[in-house]
GUMAR-845131 format. One record per atom (N, C-alpha, C): residue number from 1; residue in one letter; atom name; x, z, y negated. Coordinates in Angstrom, 1 decimal, m for minus. Each point is the difference from the previous one (the first is absolute). Example, Ala and Ser with C-alpha at 12.3 -4.5 7.8 and 13.67 -1.06 7.14 Angstrom:
<r i="1" aa="a" at="N" c1="13.2" c3="7.8" c2="5.7"/>
<r i="1" aa="a" at="CA" c1="m0.9" c3="0.0" c2="m1.2"/>
<r i="1" aa="a" at="C" c1="0.9" c3="0.0" c2="m1.2"/>
<r i="2" aa="s" at="N" c1="m0.4" c3="m0.7" c2="m1.1"/>
<r i="2" aa="s" at="CA" c1="0.9" c3="0.0" c2="m1.1"/>
<r i="2" aa="s" at="C" c1="m0.8" c3="0.8" c2="m1.1"/>
//
This chain:
<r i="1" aa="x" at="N" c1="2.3" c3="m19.3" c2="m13.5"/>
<r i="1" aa="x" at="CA" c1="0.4" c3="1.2" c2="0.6"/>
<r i="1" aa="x" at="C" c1="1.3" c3="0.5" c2="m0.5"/>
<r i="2" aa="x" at="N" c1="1.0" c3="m1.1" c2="m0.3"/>
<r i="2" aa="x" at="CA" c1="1.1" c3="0.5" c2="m0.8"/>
<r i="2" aa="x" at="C" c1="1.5" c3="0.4" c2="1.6"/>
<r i="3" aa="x" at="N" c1="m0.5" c3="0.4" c2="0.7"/>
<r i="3" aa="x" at="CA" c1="0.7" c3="0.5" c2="1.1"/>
<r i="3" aa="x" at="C" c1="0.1" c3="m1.0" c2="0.7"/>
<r i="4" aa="x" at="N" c1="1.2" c3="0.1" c2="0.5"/>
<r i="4" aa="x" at="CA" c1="0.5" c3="m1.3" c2="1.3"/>
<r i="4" aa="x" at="C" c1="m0.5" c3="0.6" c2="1.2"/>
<r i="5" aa="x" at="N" c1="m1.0" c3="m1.0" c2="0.9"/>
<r i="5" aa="x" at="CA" c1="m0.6" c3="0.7" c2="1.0"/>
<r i="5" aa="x" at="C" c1="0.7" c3="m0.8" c2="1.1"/>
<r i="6" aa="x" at="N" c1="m0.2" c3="0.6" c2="0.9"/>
<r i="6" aa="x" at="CA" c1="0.9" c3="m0.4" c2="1.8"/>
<r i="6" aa="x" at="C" c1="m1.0" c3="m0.2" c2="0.9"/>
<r i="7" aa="x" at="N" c1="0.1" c3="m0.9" c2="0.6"/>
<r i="7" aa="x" at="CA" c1="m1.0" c3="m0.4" c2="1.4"/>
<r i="7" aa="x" at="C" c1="0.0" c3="0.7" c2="0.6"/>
<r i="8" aa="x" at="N" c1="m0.7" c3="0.4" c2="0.9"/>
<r i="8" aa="x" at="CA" c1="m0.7" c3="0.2" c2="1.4"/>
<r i="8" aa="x" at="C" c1="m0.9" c3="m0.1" c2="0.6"/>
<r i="9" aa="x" at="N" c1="0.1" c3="m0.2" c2="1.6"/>
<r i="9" aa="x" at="CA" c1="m1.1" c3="0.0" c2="0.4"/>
<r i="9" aa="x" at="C" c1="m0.8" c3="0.7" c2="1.0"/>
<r i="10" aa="x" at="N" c1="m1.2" c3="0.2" c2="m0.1"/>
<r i="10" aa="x" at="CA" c1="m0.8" c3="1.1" c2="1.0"/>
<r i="10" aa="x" at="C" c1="m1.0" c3="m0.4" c2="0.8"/>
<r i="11" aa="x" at="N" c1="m0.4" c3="0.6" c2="0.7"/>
<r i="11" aa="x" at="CA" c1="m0.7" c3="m0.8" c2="1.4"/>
<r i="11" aa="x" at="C" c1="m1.4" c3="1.1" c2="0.1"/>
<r i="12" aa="x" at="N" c1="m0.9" c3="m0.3" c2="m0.1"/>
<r i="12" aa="x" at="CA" c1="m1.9" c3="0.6" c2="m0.5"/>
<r i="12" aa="x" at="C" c1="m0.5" c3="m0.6" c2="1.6"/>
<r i="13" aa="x" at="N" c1="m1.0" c3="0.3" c2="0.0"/>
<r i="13" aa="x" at="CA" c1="m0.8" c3="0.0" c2="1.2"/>
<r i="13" aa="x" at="C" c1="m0.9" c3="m1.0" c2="m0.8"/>
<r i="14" aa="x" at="N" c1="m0.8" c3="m0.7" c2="0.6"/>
<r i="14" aa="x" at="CA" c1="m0.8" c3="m1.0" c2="m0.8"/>
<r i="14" aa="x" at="C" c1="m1.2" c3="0.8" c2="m0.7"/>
<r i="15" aa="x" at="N" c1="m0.1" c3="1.3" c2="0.4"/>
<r i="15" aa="x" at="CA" c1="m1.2" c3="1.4" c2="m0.9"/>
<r i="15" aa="x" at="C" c1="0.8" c3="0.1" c2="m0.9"/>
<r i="16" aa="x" at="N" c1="1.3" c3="1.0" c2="m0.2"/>
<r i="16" aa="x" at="CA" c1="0.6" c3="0.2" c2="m0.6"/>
<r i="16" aa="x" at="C" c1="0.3" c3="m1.5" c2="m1.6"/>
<r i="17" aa="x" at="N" c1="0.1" c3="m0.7" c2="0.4"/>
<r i="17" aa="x" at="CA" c1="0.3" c3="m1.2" c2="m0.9"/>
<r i="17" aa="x" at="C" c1="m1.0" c3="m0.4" c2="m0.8"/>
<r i="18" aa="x" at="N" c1="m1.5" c3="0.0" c2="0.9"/>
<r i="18" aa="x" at="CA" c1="m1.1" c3="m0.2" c2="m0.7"/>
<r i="18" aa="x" at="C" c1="m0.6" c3="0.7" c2="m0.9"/>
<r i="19" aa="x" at="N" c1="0.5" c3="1.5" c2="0.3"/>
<r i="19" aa="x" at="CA" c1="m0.5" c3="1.4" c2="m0.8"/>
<r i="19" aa="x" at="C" c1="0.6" c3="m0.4" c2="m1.2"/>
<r i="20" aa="x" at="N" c1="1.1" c3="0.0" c2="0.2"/>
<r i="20" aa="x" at="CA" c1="1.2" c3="0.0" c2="m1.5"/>
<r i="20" aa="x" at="C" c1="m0.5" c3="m1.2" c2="m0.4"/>
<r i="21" aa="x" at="N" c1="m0.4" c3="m1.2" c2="0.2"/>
<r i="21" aa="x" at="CA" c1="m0.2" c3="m0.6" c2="m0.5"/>
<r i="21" aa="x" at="C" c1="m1.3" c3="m0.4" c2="m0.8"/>
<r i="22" aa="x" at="N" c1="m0.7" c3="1.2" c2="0.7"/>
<r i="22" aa="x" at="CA" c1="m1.6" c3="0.2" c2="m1.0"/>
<r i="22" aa="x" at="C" c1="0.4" c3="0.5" c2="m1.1"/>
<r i="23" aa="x" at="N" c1="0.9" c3="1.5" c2="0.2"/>
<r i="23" aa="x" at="CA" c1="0.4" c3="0.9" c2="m0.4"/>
<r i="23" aa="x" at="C" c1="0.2" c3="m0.7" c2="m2.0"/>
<r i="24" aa="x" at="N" c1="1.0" c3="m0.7" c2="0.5"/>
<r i="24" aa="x" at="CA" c1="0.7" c3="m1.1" c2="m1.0"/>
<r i="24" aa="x" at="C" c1="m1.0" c3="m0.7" c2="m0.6"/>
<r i="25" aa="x" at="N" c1="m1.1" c3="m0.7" c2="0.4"/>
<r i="25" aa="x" at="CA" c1="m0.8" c3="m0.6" c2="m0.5"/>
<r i="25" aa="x" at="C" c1="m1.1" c3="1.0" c2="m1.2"/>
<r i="26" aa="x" at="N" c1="m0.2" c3="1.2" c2="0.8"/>
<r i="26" aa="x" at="CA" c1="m1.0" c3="0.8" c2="m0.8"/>
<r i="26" aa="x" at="C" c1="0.9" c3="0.2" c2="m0.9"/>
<r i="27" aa="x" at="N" c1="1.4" c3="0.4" c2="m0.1"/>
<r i="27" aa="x" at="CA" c1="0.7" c3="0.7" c2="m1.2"/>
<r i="27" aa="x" at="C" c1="0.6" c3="m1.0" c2="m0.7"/>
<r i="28" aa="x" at="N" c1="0.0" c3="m1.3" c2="0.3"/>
<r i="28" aa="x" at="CA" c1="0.1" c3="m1.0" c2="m0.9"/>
<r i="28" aa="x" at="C" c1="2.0" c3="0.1" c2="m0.4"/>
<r i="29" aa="x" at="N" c1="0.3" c3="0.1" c2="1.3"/>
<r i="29" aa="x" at="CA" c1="1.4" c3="0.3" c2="0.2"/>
<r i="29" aa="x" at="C" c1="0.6" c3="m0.6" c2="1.2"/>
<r i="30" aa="x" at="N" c1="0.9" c3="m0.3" c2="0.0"/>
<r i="30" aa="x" at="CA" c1="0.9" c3="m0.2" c2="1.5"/>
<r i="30" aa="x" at="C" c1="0.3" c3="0.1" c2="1.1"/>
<r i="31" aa="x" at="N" c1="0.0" c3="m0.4" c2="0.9"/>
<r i="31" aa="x" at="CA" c1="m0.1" c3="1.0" c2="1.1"/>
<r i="31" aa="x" at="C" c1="1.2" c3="0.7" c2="0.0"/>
<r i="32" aa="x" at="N" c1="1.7" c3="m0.9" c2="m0.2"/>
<r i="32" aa="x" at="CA" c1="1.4" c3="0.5" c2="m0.2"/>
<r i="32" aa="x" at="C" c1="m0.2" c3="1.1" c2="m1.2"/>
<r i="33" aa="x" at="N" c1="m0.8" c3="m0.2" c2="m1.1"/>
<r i="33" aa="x" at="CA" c1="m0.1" c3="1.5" c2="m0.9"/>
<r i="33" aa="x" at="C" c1="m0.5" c3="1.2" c2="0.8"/>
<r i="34" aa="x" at="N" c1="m0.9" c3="m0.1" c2="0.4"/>
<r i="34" aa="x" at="CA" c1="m0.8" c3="0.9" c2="0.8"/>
<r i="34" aa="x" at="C" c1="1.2" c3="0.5" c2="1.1"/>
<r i="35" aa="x" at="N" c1="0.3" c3="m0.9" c2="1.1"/>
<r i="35" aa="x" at="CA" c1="1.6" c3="1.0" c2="0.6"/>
<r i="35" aa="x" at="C" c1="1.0" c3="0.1" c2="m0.8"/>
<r i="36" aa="x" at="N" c1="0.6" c3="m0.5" c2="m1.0"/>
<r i="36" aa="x" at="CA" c1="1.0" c3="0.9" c2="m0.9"/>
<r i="36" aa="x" at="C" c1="m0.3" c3="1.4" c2="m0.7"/>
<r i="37" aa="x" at="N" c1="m1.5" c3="0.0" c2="m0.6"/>
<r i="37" aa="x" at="CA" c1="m0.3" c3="1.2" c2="m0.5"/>
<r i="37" aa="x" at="C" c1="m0.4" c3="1.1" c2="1.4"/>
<r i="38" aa="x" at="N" c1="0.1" c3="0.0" c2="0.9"/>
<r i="38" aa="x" at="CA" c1="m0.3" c3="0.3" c2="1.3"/>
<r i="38" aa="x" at="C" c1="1.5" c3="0.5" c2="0.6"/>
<r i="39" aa="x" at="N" c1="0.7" c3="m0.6" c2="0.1"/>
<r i="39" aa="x" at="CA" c1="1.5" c3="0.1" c2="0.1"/>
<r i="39" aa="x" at="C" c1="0.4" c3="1.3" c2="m0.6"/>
<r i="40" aa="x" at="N" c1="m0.1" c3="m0.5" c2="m1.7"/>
<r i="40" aa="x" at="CA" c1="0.3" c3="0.9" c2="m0.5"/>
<r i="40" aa="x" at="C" c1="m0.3" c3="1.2" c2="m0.3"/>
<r i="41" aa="x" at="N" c1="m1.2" c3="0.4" c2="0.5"/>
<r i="41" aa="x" at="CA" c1="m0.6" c3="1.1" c2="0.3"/>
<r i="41" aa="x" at="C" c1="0.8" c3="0.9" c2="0.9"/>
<r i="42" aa="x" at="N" c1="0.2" c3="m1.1" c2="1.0"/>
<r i="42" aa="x" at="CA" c1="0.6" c3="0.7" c2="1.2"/>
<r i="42" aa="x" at="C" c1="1.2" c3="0.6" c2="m0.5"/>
<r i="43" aa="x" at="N" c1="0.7" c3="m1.1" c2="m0.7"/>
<r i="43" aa="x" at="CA" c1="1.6" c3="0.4" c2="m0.6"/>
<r i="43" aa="x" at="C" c1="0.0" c3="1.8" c2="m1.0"/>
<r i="44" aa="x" at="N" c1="m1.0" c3="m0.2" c2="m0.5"/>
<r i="44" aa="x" at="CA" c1="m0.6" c3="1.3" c2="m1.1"/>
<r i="44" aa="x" at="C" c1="0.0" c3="1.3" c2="0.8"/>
<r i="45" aa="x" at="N" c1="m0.8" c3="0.0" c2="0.8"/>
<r i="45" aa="x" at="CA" c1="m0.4" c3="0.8" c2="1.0"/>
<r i="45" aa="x" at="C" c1="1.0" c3="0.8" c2="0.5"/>
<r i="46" aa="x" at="N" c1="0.8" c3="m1.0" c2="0.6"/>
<r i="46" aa="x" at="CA" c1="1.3" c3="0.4" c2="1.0"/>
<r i="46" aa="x" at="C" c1="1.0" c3="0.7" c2="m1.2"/>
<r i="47" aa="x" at="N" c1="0.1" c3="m0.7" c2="m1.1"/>
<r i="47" aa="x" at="CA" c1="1.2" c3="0.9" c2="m0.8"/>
<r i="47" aa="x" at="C" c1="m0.6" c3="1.3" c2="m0.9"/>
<r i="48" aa="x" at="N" c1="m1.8" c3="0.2" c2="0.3"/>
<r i="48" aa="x" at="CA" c1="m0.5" c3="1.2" c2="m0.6"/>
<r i="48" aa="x" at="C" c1="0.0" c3="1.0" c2="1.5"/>
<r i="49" aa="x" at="N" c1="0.4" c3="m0.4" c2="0.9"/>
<r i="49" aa="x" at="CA" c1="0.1" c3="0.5" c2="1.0"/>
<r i="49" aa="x" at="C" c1="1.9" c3="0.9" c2="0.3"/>
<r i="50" aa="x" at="N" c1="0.4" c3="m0.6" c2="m0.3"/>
<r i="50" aa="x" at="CA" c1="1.4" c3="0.1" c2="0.3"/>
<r i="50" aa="x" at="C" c1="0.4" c3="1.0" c2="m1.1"/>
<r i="51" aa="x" at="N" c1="m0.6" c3="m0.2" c2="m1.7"/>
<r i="51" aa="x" at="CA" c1="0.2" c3="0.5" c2="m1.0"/>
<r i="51" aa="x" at="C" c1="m0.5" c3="1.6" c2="0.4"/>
<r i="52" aa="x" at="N" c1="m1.4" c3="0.0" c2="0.5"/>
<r i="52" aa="x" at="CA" c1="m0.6" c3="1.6" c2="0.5"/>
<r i="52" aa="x" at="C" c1="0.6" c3="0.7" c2="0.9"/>
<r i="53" aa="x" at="N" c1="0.9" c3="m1.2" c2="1.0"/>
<r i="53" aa="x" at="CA" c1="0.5" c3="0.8" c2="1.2"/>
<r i="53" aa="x" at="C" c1="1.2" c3="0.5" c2="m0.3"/>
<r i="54" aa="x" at="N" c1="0.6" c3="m0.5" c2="m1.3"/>
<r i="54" aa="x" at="CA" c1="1.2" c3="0.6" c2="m0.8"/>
<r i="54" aa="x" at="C" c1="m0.1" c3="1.2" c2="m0.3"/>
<r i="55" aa="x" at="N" c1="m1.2" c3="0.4" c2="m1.0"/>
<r i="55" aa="x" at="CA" c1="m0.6" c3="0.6" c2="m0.5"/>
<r i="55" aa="x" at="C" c1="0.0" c3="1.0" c2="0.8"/>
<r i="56" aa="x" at="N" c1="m0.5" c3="0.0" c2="1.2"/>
<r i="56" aa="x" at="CA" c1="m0.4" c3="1.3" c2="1.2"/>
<r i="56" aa="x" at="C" c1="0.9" c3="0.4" c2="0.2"/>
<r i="57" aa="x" at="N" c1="1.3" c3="m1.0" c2="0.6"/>
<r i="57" aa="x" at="CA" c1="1.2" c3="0.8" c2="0.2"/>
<r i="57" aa="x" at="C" c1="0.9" c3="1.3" c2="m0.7"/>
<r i="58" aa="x" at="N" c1="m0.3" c3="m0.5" c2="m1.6"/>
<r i="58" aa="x" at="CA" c1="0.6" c3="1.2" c2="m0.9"/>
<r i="58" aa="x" at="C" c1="m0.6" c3="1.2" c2="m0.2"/>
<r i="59" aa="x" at="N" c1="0.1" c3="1.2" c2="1.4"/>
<r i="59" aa="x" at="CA" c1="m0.7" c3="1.2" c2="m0.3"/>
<r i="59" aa="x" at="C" c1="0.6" c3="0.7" c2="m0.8"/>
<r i="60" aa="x" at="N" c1="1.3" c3="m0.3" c2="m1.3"/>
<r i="60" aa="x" at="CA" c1="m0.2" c3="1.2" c2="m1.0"/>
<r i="60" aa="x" at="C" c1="m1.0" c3="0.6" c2="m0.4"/>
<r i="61" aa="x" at="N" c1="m0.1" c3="0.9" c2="0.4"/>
<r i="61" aa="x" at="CA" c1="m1.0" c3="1.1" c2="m1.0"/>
<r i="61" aa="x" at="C" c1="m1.1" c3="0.2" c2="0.4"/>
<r i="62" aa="x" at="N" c1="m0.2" c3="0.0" c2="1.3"/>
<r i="62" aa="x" at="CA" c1="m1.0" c3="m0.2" c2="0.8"/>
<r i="62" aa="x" at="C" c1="m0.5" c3="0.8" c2="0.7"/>
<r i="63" aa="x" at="N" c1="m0.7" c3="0.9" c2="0.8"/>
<r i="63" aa="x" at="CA" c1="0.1" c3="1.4" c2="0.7"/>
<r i="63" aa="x" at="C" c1="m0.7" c3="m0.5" c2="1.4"/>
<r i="64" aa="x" at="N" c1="0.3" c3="0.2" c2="0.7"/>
<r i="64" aa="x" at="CA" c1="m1.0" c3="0.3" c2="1.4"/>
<r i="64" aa="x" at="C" c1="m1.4" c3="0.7" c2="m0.2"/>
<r i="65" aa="x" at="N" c1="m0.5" c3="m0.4" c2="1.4"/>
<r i="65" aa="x" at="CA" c1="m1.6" c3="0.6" c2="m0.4"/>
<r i="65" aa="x" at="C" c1="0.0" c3="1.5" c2="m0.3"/>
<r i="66" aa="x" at="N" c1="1.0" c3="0.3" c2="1.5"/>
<r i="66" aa="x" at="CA" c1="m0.1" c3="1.5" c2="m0.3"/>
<r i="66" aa="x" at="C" c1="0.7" c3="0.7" c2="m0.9"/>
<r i="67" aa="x" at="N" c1="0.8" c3="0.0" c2="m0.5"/>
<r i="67" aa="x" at="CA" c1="0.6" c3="0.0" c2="m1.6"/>
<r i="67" aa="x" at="C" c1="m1.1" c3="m0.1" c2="m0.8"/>
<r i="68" aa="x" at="N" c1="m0.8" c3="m0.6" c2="0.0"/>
<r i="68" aa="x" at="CA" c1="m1.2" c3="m0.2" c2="m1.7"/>
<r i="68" aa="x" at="C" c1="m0.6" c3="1.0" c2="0.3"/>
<r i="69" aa="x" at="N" c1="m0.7" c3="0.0" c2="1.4"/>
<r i="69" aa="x" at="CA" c1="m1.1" c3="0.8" c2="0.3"/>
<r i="69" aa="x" at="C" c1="0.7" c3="1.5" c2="m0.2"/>
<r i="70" aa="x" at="N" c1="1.1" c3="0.5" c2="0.7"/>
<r i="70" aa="x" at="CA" c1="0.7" c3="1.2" c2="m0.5"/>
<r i="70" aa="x" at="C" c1="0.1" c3="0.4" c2="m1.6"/>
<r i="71" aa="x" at="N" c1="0.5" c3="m1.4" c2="m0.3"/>
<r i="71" aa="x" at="CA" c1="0.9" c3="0.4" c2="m2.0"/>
<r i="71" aa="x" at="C" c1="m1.7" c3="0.0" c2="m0.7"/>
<r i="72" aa="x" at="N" c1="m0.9" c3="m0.8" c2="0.7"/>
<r i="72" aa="x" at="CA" c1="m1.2" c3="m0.1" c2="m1.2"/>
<r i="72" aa="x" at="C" c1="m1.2" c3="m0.1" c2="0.4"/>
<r i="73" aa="x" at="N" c1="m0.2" c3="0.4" c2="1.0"/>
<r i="73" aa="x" at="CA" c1="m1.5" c3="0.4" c2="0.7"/>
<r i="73" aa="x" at="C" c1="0.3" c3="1.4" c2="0.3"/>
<r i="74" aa="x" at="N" c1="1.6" c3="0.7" c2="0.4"/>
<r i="74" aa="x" at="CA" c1="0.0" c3="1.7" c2="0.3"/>
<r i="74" aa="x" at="C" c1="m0.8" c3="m0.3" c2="1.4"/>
<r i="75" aa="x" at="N" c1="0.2" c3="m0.7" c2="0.9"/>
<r i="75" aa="x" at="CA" c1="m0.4" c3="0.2" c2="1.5"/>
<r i="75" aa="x" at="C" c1="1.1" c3="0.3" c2="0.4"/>
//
């Protein structure tokens, strides 16, 4: 993996543990792969989330409804 990885630990329901652990078996992978790539989804998410909500805040150049509909519909 090349990366220095850090312990933790997490607590599954005895469903939850078994699932992931088929899970793992069909994909011929790990179960700790399977929640790191899972994790990091979550991690992805949240900073494509934060990145958009950036995004929204900067109304330069932006018009109101009623502004468009006035400047370019002529209502």
């Amino acid at each position: 993996m090349g990366t220095a990885l850090k312990r933790t630990t997490i607590f599954l329901t005895q469903e939850q543990h078994e699932r992931l652990r088929r899970l793992a078996f069909e994909q011929r992978t790990s179960m700790a792969k399977l929640l790191r790539d899972a994790a990091l989804e979550i991690l992805e998410d949240e900073e494509d989330i934060r990145e958009g909500l950036k995004v929204l805040e900067d109304r330069r150049g932006t018009l109101d409804w009623e502004t468009f509909k006035r400047e370019h519909l002529g209502l």
